[in-house]
C-alpha positions as a printed Julia matrix, in Angstrom:
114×3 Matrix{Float64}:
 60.38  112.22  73.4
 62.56  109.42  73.09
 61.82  108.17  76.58
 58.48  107.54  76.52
 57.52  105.17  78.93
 60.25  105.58  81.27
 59.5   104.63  85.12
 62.34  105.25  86.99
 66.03  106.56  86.65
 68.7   105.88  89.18
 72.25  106.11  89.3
 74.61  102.67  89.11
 77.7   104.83  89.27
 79.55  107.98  88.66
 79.75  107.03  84.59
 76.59  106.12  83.3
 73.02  106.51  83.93
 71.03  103.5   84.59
 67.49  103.82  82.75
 64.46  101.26  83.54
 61.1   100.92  81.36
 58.08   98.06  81.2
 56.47   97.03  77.71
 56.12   93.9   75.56
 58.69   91.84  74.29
 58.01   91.93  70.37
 60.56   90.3   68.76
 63.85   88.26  69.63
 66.44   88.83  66.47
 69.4    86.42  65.39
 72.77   86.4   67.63
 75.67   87.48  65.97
 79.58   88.26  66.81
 81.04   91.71  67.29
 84.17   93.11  68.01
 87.82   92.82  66.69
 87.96   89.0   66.81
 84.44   88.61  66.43
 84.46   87.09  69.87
 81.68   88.98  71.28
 77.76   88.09  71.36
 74.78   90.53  70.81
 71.62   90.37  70.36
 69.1    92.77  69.73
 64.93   92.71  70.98
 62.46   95.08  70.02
 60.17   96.2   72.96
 56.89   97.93  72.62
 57.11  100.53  75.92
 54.17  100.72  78.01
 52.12  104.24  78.09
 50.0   105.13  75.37
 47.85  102.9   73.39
 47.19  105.54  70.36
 50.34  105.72  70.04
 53.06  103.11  71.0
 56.44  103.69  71.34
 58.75  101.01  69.52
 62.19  100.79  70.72
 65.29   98.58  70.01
 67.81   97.41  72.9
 70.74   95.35  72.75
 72.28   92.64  74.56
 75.7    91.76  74.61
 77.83   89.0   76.18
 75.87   87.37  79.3
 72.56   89.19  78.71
 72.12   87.33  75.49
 71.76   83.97  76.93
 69.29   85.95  79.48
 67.01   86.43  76.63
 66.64   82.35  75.72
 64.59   82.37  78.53
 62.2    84.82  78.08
 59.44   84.08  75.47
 57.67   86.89  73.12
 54.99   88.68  73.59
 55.48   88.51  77.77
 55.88   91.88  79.38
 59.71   92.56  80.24
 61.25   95.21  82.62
 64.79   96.5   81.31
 67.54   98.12  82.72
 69.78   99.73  80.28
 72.36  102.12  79.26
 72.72  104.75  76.82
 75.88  104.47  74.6
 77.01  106.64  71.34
 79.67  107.08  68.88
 80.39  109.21  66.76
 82.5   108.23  63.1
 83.64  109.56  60.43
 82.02  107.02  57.29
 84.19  105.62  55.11
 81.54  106.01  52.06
 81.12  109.33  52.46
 83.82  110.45  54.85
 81.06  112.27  56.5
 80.76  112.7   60.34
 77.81  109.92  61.75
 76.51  109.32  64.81
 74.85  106.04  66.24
 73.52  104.83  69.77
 72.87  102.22  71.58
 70.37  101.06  74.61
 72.58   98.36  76.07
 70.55   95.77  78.4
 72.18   95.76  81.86
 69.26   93.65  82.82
 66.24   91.66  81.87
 63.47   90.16  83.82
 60.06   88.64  83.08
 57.14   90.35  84.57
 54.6    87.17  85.05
């Protein structure tokens, strides 16, 4: 299941589904600039989700815009709670010009657990 490791849900508002889960900060990658402009920071972390120890679930989240500078001041290898959101899109590739799909955990938040 691809939330593994999930603790709570609640609801943030009528659009999108908040999701929450607790694991181990593994690995902090580079910033760099998306959008149109390029004006937009992200970030992605890789987060090994608490629950089983035979055999641990792995995911990737993103951070965008303030939540990147969030993640200066977190170090690796602490434990981490995340809020986050799903997001998808689906494109048509201009290699192939077949359909694709990708998605996205966006951080909505980011704390320490100490």
């Amino acid at each position: 299941s691809i939330l593994i490791g999930l603790s709570c849900i609640f609801v943030r508002n009528y659009k999108e589904m908040v999701y929450k889960v607790r694991g181990f900060l593994k690995r902090i990658l580079d910033e760099r600039m998306i959008g149109k402009e390029g004006t937009r920071p992200v970030r992605d972390i890789v987060v090994i989700l608490n629950g089983s120890e035979r055999f641990p679930q792995i995911r990737k989240f993103q951070a965008i815009d303030a939540m990147v500078k969030k993640l200066d001041t977190i170090p690796v290898n602490s434990e981490v709670e995340i809020e986050f959101v799903l997001k998808g899109r689906e494109f048509t590739s201009k290699k192939s010009l077949a359909l694709e799909y990708y998605n996205i955990d966006e951080i909505t938040s980011i704390y320490e657990i100490k």
